[in-house]
C-alpha positions in Angstrom: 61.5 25.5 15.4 63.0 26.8 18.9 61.8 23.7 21.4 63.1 26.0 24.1 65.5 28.7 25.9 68.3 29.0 27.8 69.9 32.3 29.6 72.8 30.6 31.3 75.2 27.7 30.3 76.3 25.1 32.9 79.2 22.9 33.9 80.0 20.6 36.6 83.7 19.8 37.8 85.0 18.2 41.1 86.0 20.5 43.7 89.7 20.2 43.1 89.3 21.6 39.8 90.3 18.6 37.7 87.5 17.1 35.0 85.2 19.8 34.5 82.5 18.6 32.2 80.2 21.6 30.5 75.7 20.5 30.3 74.1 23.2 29.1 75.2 25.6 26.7 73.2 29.4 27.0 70.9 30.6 23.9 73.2 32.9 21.6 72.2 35.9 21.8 71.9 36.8 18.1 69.1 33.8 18.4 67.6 35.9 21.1 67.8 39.2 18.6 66.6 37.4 15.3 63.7 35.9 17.8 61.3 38.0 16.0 61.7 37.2 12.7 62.2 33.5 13.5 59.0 33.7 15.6 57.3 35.4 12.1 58.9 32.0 9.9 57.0 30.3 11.9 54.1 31.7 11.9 54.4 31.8 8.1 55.5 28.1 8.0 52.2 27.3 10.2 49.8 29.4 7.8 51.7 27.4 4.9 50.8 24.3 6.5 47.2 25.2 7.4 46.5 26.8 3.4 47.7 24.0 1.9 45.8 21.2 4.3 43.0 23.0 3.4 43.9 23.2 -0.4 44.3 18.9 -0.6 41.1 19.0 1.5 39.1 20.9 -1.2 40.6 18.8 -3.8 39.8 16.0 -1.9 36.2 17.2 -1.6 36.1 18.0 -4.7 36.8 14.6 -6.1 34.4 12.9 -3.9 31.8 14.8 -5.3 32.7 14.0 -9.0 32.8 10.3 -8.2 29.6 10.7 -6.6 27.7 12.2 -9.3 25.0 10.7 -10.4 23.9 10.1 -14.1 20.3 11.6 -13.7 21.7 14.9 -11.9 23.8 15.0 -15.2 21.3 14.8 -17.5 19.1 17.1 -16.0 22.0 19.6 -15.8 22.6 19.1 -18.9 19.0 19.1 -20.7 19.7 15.5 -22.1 16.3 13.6 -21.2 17.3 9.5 -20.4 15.1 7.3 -22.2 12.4 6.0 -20.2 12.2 2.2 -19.9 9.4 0.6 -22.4 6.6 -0.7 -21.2 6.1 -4.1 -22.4 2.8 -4.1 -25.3 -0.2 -6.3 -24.1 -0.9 -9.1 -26.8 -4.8 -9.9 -27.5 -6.1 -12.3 -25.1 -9.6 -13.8 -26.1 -12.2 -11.2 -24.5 -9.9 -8.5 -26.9 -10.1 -10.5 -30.0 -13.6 -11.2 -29.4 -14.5 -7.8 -28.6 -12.5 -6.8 -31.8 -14.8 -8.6 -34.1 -18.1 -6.9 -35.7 -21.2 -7.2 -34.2 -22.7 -10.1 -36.6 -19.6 -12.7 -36.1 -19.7 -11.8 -32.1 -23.3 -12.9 -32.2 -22.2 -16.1 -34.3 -19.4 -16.8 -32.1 -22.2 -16.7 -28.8 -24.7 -18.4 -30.4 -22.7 -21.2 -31.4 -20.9 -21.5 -27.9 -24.2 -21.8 -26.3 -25.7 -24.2 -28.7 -22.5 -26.6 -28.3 -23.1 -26.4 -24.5 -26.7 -26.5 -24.2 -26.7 -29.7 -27.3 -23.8 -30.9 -25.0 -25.4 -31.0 -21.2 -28.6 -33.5 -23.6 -26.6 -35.8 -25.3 -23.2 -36.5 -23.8 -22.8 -39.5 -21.5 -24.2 -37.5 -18.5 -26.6 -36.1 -20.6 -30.4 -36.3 -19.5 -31.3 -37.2 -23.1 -28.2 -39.7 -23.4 -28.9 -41.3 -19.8 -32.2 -41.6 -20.5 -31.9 -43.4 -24.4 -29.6 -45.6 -21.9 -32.6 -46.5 -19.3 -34.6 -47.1 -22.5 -32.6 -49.4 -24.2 -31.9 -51.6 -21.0 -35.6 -51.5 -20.3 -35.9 -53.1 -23.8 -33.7 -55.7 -23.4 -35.1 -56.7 -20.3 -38.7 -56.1 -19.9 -39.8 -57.2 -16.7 -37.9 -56.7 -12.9 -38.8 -58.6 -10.2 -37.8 -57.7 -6.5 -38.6 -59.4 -3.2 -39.2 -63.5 -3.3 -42.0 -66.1 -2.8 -45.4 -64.8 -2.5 -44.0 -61.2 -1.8 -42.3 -60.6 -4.9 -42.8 -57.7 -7.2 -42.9 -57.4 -10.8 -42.3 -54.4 -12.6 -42.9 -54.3 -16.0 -41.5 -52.1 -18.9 -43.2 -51.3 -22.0 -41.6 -48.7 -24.4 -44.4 -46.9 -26.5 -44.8 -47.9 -30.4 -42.5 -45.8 -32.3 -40.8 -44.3 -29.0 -37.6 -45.8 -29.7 -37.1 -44.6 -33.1 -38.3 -41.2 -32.7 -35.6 -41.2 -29.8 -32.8 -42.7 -32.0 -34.0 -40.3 -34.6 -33.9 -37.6 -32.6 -30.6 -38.9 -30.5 -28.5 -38.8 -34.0 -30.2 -35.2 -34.9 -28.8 -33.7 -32.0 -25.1 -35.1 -32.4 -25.2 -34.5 -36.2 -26.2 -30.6 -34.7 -23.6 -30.5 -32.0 -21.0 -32.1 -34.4 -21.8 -29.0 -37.0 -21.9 -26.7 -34.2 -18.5 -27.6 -32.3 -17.3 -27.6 -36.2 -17.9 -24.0 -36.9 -17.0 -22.8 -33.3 -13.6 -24.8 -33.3 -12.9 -22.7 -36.6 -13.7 -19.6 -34.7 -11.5 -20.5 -31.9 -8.7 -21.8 -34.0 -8.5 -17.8 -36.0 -8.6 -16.9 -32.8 -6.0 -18.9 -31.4 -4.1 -18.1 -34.9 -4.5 -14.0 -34.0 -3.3 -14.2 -30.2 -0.6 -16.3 -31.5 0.5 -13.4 -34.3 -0.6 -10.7 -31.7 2.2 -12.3 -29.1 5.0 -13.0 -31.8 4.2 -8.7 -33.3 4.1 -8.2 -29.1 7.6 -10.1 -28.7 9.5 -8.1 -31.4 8.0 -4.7 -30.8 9.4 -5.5 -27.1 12.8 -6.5 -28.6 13.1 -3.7 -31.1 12.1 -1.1 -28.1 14.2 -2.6 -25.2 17.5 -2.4 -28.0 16.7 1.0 -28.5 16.0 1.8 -25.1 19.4 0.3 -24.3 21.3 1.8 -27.2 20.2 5.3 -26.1 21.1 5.0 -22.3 24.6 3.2 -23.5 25.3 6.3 -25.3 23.6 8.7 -22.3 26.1 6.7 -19.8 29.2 6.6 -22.1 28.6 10.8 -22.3 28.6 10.8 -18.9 31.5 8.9 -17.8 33.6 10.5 -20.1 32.4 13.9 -18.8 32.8 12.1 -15.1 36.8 11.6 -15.7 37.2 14.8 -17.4 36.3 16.5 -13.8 38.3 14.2 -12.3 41.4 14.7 -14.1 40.6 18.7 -14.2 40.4 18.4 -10.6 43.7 16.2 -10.2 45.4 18.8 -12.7 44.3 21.9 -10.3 47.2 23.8 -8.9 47.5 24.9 -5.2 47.2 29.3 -5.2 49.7 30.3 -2.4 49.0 34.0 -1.3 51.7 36.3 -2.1 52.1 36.8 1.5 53.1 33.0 1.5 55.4 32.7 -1.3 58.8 33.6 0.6 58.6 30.7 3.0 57.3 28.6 0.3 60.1 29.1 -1.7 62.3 29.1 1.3 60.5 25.3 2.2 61.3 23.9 -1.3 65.2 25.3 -1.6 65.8 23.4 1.7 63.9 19.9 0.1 66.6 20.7 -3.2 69.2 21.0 -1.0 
């Protein structure tokens, strides 16, 4: 690269003569004729430069967008469909089993759940019927109640009806005996109930297994295809050679025998 000319050389002495000292030194003149041609290596050695900044650019690019890739975009390139993530399977809950069963052991299944309540709400502890076989038997055991004093007192007496009290116990027992029977059968019902959700959940928990394995297996493999596609771009694109233009190649070659040298 010429920085710059000069048409004239220079010196500086003293004025007697002595010590003169030269400071510039003219431009040969077979620079000046070969200006042309050194002008045009130039100009060559600048498009060299350009071409192959542009050339690492592209490869550059290039690389970027391989490391970029995405697996889907792969896929769909390539027609491989990606297995789709499993949904997870919905084990019975109690509305499905009971909806599952026929018509006749539905009905059984009702009717016993209502009788256990209803036989329930008269005899347990809160129970009407239990709270009032209560009232009875303390009225029994104490007959007569007196409130107030003196003169001003009232008596209330209690008087249970002949055969009241048995017909109640009677009747009292009955109903437990029933909603004993009753809680029997439907505690059955609930326990093969409880027995099927259980075996629906453990069926639900390996189907889940066995599908997320092969869900995994599939996209293991899908990815595994894909990154080995993904560095086989890459190192294509590493390997790719820079194309001079013929019109480059003698200052090329001119460029790399001065590096030897």
């Amino acid at each position: 690269m010429i920085k710059s000319f000069q048409f004239y050389g220079q010196s500086v002495s003293l004025l007697s003569g002595e010590s003169k000292r030269v400071l510039a030194i003219p431009t040969s003149i077979e620079v000046i004729k070969n200006l042309s041609n050194t002008l045009k290596d130039i100009n060559h050695l600048k498009q060299l430069q350009a071409w192959l900044r542009e050339a690492i650019k592209a490869k550059e690019k290039l690389t970027q967008y391989y490391r970029g890739y995405e697996l889907s975009a792969w896929a769909k390139e390539n027609g491989i469909d990606l297995p789709a993530r499993p949904q997870e399977h919905e084990p019975l809950d109690e509305d499905a089993y009971i909806s599952n069963l026929d018509v006749k052991e539905r009905a059984r299944y009702y009717n016993l759940e209502t009788a256990c309540s209803t036989l329930g709400k008269v005899i347990h502890p809160t129970g009407t019927f239990a709270i009032a076989r209560k009232n009875m038997m303390e009225r029994k055991h104490h007959p007569y109640e007196m409130f107030g004093s003196g003169r001003d007192s009232i008596i209330y007496e209690n008087t249970i009806p002949a055969g009241m009290e048995e017909a109640v116990e009677k009747k009292f027992f009955e109903l437990q005996a029933q909603h004993r029977e009753y809680q029997k059968q439907l505690n059955a019902m609930k326990f093969a109930m409880e027995e099927a959700i259980s075996e629906s959940e453990a069926e639900c928990r390996l189907k889940d297994k066995e599908a997320r394995d092969e869900y995994l297996e599939k996209l293991e493999t899908a990815q595994k295809q894909f990154k080995d596609w993904r560095e086989n771009k890459l190192v294509e694109v590493k390997n790719l050679k820079i194309i001079v233009p013929d019109s480059l190649l003698e200052i090329m070659h001119a460029v790399q025998n001065s590096i030897k040298k």
